[in-house]
ChimeraX commands (.cxc) that place a marker at each C-alpha (Angstrom):
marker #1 position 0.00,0.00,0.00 radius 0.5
marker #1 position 1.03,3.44,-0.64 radius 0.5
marker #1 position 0.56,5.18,2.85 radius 0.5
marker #1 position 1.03,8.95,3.70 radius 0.5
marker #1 position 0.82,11.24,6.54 radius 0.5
marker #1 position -0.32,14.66,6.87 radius 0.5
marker #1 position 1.13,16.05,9.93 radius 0.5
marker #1 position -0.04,19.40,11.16 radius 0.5
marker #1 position -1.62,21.45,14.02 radius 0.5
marker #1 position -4.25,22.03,12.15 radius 0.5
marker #1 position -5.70,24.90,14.73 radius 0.5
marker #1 position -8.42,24.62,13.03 radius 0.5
marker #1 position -9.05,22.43,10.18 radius 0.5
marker #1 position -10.02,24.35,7.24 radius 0.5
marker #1 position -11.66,23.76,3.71 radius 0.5
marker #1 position -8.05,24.08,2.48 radius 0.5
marker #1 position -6.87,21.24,4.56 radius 0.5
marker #1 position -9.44,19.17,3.16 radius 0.5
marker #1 position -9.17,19.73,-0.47 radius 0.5
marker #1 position -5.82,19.03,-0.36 radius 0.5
marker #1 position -6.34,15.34,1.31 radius 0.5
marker #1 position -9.52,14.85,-0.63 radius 0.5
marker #1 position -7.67,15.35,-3.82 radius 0.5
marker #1 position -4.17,12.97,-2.39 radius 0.5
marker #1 position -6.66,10.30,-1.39 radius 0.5
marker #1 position -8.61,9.82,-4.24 radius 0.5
marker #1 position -5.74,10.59,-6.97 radius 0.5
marker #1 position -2.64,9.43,-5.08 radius 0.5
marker #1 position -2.05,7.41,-1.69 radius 0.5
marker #1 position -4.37,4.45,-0.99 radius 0.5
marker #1 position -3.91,5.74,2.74 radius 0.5
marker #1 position -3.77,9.01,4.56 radius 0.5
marker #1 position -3.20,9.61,7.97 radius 0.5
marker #1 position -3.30,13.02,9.04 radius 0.5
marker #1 position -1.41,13.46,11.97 radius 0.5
marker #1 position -2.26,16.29,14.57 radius 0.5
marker #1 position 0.10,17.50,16.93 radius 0.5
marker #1 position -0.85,17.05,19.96 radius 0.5
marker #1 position 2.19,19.18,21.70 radius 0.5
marker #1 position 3.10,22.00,19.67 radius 0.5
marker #1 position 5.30,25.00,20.48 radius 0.5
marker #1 position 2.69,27.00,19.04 radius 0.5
marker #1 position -0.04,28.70,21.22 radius 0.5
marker #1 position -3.30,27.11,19.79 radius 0.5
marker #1 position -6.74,28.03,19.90 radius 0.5
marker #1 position -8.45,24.47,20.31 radius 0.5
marker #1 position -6.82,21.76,22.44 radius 0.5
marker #1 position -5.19,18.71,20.87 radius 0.5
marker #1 position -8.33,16.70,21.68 radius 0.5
marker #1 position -9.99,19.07,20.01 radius 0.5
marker #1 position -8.49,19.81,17.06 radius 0.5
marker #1 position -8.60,15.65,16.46 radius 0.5
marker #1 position -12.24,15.35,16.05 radius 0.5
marker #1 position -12.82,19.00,14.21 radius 0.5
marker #1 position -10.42,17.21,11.72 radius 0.5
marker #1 position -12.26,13.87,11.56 radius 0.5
marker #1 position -15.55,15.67,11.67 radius 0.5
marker #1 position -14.83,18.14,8.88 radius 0.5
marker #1 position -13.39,14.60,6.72 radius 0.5
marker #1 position -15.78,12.50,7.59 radius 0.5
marker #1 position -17.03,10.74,4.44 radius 0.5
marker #1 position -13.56,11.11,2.76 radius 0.5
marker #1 position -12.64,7.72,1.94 radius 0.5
marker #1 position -8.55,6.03,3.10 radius 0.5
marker #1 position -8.27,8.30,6.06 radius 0.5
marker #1 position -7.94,8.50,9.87 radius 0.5
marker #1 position -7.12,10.97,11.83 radius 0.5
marker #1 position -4.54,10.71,14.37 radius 0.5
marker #1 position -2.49,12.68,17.00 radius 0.5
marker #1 position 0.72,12.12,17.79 radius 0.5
marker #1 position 4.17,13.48,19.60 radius 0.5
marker #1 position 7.59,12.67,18.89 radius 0.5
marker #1 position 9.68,12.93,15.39 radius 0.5
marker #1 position 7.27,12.60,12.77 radius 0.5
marker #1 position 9.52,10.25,10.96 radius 0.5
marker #1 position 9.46,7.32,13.94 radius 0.5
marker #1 position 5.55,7.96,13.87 radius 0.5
marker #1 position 5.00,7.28,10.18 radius 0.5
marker #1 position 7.43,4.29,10.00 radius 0.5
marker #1 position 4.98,3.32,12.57 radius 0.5
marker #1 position 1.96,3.50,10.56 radius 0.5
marker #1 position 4.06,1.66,7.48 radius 0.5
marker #1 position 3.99,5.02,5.95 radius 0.5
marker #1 position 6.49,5.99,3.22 radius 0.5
marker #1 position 5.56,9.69,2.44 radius 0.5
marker #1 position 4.74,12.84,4.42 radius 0.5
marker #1 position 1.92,14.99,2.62 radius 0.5
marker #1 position 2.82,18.76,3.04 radius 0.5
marker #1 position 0.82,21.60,1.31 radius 0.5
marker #1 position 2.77,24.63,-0.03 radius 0.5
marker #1 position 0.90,27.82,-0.47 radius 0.5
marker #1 position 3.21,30.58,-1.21 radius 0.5
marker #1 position 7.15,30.58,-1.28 radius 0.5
marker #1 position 8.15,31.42,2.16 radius 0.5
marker #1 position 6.31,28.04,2.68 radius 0.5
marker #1 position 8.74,26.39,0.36 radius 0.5
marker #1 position 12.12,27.37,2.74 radius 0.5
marker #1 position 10.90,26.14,5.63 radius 0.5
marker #1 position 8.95,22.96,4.03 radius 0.5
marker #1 position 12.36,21.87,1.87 radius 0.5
marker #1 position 14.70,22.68,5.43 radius 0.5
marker #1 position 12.20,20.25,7.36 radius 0.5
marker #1 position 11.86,17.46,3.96 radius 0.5
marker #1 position 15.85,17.55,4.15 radius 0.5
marker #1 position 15.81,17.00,8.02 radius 0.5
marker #1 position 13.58,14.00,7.71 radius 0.5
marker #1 position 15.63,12.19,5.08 radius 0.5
marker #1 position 18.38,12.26,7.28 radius 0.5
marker #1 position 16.42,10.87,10.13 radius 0.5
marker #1 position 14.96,8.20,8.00 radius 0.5
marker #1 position 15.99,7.43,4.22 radius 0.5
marker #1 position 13.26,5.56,3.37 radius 0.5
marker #1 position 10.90,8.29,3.69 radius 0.5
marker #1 position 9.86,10.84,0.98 radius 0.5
marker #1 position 8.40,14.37,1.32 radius 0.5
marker #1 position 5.31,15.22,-1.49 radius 0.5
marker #1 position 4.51,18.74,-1.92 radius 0.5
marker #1 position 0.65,19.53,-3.06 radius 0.5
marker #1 position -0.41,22.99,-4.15 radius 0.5
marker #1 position -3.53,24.23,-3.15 radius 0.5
marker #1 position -6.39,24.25,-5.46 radius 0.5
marker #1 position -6.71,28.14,-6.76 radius 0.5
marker #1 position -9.68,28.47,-4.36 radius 0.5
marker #1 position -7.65,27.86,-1.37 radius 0.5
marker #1 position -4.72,29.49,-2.27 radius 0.5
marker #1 position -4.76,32.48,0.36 radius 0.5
marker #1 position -6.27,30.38,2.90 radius 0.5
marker #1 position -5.04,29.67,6.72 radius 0.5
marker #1 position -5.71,28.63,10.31 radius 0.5
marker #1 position -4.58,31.66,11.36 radius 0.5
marker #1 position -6.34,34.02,8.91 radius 0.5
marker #1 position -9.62,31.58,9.45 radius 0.5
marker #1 position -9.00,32.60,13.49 radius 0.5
marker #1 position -8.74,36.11,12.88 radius 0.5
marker #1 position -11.94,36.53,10.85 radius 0.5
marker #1 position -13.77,34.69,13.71 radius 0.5
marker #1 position -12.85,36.55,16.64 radius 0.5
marker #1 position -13.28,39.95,14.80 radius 0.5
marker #1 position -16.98,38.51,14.39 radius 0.5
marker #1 position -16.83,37.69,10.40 radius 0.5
marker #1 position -18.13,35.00,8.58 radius 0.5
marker #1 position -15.88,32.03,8.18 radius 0.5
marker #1 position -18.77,29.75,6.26 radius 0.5
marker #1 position -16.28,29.68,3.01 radius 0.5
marker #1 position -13.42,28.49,4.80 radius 0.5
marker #1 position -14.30,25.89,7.41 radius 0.5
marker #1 position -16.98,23.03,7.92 radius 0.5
marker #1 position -19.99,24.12,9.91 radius 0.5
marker #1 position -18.40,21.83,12.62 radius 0.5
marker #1 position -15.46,23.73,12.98 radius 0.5
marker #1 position -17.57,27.52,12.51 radius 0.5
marker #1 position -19.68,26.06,15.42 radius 0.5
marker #1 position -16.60,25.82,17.77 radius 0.5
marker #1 position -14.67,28.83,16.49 radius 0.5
marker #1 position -18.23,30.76,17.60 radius 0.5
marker #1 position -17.95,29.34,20.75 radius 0.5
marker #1 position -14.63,29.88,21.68 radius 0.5
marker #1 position -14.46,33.26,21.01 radius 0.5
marker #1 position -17.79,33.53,23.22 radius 0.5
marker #1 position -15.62,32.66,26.00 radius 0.5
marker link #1:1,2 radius 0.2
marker link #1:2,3 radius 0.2
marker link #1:3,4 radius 0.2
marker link #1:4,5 radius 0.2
marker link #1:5,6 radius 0.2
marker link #1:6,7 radius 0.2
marker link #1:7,8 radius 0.2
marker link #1:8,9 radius 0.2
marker link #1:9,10 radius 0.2
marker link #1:10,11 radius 0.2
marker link #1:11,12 radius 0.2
marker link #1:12,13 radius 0.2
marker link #1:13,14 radius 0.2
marker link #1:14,15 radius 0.2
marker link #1:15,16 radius 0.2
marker link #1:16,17 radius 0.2
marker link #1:17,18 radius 0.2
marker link #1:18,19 radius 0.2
marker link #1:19,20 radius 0.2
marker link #1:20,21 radius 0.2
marker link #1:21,22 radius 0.2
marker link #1:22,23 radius 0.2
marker link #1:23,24 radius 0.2
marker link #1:24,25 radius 0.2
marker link #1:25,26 radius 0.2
marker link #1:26,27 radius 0.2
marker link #1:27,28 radius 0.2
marker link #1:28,29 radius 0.2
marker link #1:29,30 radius 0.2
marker link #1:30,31 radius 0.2
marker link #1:31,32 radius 0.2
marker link #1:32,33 radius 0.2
marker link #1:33,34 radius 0.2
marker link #1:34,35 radius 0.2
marker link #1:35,36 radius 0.2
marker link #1:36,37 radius 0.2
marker link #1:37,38 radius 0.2
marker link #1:38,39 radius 0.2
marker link #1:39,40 radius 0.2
marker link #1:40,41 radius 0.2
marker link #1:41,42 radius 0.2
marker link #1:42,43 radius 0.2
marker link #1:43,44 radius 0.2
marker link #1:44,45 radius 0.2
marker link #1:45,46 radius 0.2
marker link #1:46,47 radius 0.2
marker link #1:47,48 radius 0.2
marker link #1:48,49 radius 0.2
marker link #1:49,50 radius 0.2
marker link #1:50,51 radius 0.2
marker link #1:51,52 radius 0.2
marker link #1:52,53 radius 0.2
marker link #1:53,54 radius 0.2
marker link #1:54,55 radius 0.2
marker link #1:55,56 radius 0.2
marker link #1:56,57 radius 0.2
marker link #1:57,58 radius 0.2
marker link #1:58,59 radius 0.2
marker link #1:59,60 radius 0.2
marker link #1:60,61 radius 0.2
marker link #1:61,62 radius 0.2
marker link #1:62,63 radius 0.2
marker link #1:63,64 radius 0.2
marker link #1:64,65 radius 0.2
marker link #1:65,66 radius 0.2
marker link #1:66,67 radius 0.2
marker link #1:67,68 radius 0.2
marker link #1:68,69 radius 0.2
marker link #1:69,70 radius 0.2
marker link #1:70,71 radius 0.2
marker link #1:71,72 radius 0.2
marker link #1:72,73 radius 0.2
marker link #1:73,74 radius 0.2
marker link #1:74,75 radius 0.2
marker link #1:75,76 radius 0.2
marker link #1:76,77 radius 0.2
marker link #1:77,78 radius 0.2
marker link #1:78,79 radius 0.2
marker link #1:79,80 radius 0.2
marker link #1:80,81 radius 0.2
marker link #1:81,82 radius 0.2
marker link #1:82,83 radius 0.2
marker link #1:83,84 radius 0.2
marker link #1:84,85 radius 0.2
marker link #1:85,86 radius 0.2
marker link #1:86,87 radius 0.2
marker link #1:87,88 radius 0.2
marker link #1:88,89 radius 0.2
marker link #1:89,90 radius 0.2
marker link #1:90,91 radius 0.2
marker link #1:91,92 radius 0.2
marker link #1:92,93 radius 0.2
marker link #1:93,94 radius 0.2
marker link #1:94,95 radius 0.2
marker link #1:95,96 radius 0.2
marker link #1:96,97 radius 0.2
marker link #1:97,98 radius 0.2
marker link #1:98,99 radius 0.2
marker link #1:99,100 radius 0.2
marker link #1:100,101 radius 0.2
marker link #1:101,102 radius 0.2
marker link #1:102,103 radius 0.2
marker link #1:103,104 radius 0.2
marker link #1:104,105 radius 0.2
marker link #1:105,106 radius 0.2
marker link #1:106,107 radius 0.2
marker link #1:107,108 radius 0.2
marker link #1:108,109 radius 0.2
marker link #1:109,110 radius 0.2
marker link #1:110,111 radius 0.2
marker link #1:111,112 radius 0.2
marker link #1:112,113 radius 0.2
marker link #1:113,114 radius 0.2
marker link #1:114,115 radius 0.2
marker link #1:115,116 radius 0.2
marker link #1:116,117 radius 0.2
marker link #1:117,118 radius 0.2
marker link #1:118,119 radius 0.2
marker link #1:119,120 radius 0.2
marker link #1:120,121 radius 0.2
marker link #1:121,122 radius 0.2
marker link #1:122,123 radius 0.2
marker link #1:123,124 radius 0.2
marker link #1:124,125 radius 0.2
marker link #1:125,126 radius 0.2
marker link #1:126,127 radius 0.2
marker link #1:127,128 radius 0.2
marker link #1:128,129 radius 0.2
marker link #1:129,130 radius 0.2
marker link #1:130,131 radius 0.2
marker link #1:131,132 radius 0.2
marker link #1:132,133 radius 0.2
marker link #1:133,134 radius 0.2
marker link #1:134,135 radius 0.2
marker link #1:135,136 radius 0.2
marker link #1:136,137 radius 0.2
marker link #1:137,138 radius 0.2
marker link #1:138,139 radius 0.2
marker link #1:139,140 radius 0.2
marker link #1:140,141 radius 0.2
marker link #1:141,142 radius 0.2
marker link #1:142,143 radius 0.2
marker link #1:143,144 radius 0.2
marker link #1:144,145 radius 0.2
marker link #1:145,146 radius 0.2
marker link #1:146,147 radius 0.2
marker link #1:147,148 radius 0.2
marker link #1:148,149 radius 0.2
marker link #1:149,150 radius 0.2
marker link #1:150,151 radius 0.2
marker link #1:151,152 radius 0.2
marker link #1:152,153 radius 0.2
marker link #1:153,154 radius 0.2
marker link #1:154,155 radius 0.2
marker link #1:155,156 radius 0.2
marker link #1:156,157 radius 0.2
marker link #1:157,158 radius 0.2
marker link #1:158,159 radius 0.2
marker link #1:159,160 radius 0.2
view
């Protein structure tokens, strides 16, 4: 089998994320894992629990994928899950420096594993958590760029 992973914070989950492993599943990998981190140095919005099931809510129906979290070097994890590729989504260039630093890193930690770069389809092309999280606590509408799962708890957090 040809097994990826998709590792990411993904704080939270956007239409972006999922157009980019809709399109991997169903063209290219007979299995995707996509792999949240569950300890990341960045401050995030939605706990790790959290950010799991807004991930396997907003995929649900996508066929050859679970969602996972996980700690430790990426590279021990997919070996783990037999997987031979990491997934990674580039958007703009500064994406590419620190994508190709971290694709070189995990080479060296494990040979057998290849990096895959996917563009984003043209619709998704500007899109991110962290733009997503700013229209939603300024109060704007983030229906175009997140499931209604993940609107519902963006609402609610910034409630709080």
């Amino acid at each position: 089998m040809n097994i990826a992973v998709y590792p990411g914070t993904f704080d939270p989950f956007t239409n972006g994320h999922k157009d980019l492993v809709q399109r991997a599943s169903s063209n290219i990998f007979d299995k995707i894992y996509v792999c949240v981190v569950e300890k990341s140095n960045k401050d995030t919005l939605f706990t790790s629990a959290e950010r799991i099931e807004l991930a396997k809510k907003s995929l649900n129906g996508v066929e050859n994928v679970d969602v996972v979290g996980f700690n430790g070097l990426l590279v021990d994890y997919a070996k783990k899950l037999n997987a031979s590729v990491i997934l990674r989504g580039l958007r703009v260039v500064s994406d590419f420096e620190y994508e190709f630093q971290m694709s070189s890193m995990n080479k060296k930690l494990n040979q057998n594993i290849e990096s895959i770069f996917l563009t984003p389809s043209e619709s998704y092309a500007f899109l991110s958590s962290s733009l997503v999280k700013e229209i939603a606590k300024l109060g704007g509408d983030v229906t175009p760029f997140v499931s209604n799962d993940v609107k519902q708890a963006l609402k609610k957090k910034f409630k709080q």
